[in-house]
N, C-alpha and C positions, 0 to 999 in steps of 0.2 A: 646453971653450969658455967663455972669460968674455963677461957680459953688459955694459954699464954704460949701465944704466937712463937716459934723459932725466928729471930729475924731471917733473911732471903731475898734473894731476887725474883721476885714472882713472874713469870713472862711467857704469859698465856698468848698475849698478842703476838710472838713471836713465829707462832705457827698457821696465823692468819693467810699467808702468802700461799700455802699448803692449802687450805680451805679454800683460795678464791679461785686456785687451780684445779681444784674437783669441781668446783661450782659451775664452771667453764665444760666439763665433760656429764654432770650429771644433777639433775635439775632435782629439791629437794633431797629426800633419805637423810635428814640430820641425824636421829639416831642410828642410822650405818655411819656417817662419817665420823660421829662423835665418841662409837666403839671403835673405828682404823685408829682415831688418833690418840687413844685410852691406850690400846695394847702399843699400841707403836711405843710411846711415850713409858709403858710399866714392861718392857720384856716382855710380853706374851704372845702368843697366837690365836686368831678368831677365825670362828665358826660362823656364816654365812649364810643362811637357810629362806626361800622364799620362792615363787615360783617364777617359771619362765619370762625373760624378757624384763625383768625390775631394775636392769642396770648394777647388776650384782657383781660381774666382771670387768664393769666397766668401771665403778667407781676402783677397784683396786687396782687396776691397770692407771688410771688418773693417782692416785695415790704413789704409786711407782715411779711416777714421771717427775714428780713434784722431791723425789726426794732423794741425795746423791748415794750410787752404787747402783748395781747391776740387780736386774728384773729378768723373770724367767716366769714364764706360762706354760702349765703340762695339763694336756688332758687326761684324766683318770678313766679309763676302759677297764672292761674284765679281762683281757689278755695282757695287761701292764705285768712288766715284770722289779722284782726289788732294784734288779742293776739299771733298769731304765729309769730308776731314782738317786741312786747314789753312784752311780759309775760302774767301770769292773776291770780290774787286770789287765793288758794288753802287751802281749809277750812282743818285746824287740828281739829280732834275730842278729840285728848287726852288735846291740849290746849284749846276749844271749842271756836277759835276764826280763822277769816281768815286770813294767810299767802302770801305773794305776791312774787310769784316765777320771778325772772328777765329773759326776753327772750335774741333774740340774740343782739337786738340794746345794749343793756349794754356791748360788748364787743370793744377794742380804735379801731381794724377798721375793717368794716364792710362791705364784699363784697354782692352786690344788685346785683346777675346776673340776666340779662333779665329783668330790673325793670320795661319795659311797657307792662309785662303781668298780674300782677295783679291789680284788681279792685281800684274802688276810696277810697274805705275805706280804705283798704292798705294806700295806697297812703297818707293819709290824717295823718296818724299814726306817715308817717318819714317826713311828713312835719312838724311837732312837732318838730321831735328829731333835723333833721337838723338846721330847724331854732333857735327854743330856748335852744337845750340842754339838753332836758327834756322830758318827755312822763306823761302822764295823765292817771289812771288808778281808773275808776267811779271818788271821788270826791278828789283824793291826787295825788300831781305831784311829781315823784324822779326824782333826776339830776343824768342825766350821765356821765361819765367817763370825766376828764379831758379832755385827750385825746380822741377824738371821731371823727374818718371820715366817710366819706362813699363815698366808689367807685363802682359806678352804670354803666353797662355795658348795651347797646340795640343794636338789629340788624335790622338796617334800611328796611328790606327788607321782614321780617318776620310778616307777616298783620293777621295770621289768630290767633283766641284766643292775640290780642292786643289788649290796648291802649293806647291813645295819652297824655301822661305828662301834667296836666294842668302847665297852664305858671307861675302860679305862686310858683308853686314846681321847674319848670326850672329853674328859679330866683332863687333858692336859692343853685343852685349848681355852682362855685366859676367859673368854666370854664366848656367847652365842645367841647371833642379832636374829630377829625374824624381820625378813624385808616384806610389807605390805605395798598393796598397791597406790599409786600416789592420789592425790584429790583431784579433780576438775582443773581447777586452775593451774597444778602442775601440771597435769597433762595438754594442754593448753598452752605450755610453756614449753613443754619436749616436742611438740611440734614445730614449733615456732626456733627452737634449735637444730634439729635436724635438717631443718630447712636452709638455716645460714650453713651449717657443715659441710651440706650438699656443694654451695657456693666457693666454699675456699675451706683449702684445709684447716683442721683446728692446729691454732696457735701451741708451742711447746710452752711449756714453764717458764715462765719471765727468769726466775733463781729457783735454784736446788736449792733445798734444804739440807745443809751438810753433816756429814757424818758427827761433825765434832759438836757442833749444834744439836745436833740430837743428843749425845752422850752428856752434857753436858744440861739440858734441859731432864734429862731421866735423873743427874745427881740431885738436880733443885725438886723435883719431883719427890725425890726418897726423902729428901729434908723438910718437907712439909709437914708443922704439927699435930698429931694426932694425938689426942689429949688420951690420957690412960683408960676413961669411964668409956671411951668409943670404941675403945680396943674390946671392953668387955663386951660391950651394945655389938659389935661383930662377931665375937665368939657368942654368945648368947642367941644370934640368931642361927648360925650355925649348929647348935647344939639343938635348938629351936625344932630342925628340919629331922634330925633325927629322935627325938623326944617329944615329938607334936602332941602327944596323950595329955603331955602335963598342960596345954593350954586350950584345947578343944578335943572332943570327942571325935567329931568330922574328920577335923585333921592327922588323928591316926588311923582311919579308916584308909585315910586314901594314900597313905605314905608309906612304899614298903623300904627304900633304905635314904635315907639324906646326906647330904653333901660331905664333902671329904676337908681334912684340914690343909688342901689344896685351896679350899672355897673361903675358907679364913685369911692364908696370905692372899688372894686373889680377888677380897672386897675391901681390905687394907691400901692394897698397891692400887687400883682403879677407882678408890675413892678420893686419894691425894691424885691421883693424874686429872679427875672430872674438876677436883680443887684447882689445880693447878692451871688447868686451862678457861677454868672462869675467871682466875687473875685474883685467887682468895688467896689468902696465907697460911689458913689451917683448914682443918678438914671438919665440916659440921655434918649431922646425922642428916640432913639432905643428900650431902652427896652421898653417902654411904646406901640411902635408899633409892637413889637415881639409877645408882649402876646393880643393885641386887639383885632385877631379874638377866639380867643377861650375864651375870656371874653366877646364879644358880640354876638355872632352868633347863643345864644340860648336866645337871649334875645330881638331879632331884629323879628317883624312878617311884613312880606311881604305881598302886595295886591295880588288880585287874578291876575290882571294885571300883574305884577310882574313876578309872576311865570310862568301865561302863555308865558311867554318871554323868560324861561329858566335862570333868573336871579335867583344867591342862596345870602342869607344873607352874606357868605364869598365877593361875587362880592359886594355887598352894602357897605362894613367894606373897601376893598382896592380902593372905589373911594372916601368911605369919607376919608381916609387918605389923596387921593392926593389934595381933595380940602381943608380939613381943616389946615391953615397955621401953620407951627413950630414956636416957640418963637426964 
């Protein structure tokens, strides 16, 4: 397979400063910081999922700090109301007209801790903001912030006062990382942090990473080559999730519907952003398979079959790898 690079400014290292900033708040998690800085880098929002105490609020809060604009943190309860998300009217008397006070969503990034403990209305509120950028308040929509993310954190294990993410709010979050717990030696290491923190407060960010720097690395990012035959190798996989009969038997056992052609632009864009921050110039079918389960695995629903089998959406994601063939 030949390449033919778009020339660019590649400048993957540029967001190093950013990386040694988290490094400083959260010991190991590579693949969590290498999904913040994927979506951060392609427009999207991520999904967060691991158990208690993984440093899951902590690294995005550390990501916040490291980068220019305003951070907001809301906790997600079952009595959250939609205007406790977007704002709400607030009548002046001296002006004798209503005023529209902006909530937290209008802040560039917005941490959703525990997002599946509040209700559908909630729920329905940031599937606005996510998806179109905008909130709706009675009959007039404002656009928010240029910059605008959201990173939503859940703890799989936590059932009582929960709910279940409808799918198609799942769909709209760009990937979804599973935070495991760290080895020996980091934890060895988070102690040995905690211990200097106790001592003196942690250091701020040496430099913010600025707005314009980002925008500006997102352009070199969209500019990155991605050769035609890899366009296909990503719809093919995608097709893949929903047609699994045609490459295994197994595989349509356990698959009742596959990925959306959300999941097509969203292993396109995260495959030039993993490019781009390795410091490549085009996009090869590694990257494309580095970042494919956390672009599908919230997007893929399994039969009941399936599951009763002990099979997870990550095992579905690395057999259609092996069956679906590389250009």
């Amino acid at each position: 397979m030949s390449f033919r690079p778009q020339p660019a400014h590649v400048g993957g290292s540029h967001l190093d400063p950013v990386r040694e900033h988290i490094a400083t708040r959260v010991i190991g998690q590579k693949q969590l910081v290498d999904a913040m800085l994927i979506c951060l880098l392609s427009d999207g929002h991520l999904l967060v999922e691991g158990l208690p105490g993984l440093a899951k609020t902590t690294a995005v809060k550390a990501l916040a700090e490291a980068i220019e604009g305003n951070f907001h943190r809301i906790q997600f309860t079952p009595d959250l109301l939609p205007a406790d998300l977007i704002g709400t009217d607030i009548y002046r008397p001296e002006k004798g007209e209503f005023e529209f006070r902006p909530g937290p969503l209008f802040h560039n990034i917005l941490l959703a801790d525990e997002v599946n403990r509040a209700p559908a209305k909630v729920q329905s509120a940031l599937l606005e903001a996510m998806g179109e950028h905008q909130v709706t308040v009675g009959q007039v929509s404002y656009k928010l912030p240029q910059l605008f993310m959201v990173l939503a954190t859940q703890n799989p294990i936590e059932h009582e006062g929960t709910y279940h993410l409808p799918e198609a709010q799942l769909d709209r979050f760009l990937m979804h990382v599973w935070v495991d717990y760290p080895s020996r030696e980091e934890e060895l290491a988070i102690l040995q942090l905690d211990s200097r923190q106790q001592l003196a407060a942690p250091a701020p960010a040496a430099t913010e990473f600025s707005q314009h720097q980002l925008f500006t690395a997102r352009e070199e990012v969209a500019r990155l080559y991605l050769d035609p035959k890899l366009n296909n190798y990503i719809v093919d996989l995608v097709q893949a999730s929903r047609n699994p009969g045609a490459y295994n038997k197994d595989l349509k056992r356990w698959c009742r519907f596959g990925a959306s052609p959300r999941a097509t632009i969203a292993l396109a864009r995260c495959a030039r952003a993993r490019a781009w921050l390795e410091g490549e110039e085009f996009v090869t079918p590694h990257h494309i398979q580095a970042v494919a389960k956390d672009v599908l695995r919230h997007r893929i629903l399994l039969t009941f079959e399936g599951e009763a089998e002990g099979v997870t959406t990550d095992d579905f994601v690395t057999r259609l790898l092996e069956y679906v063939a590389i250009p």
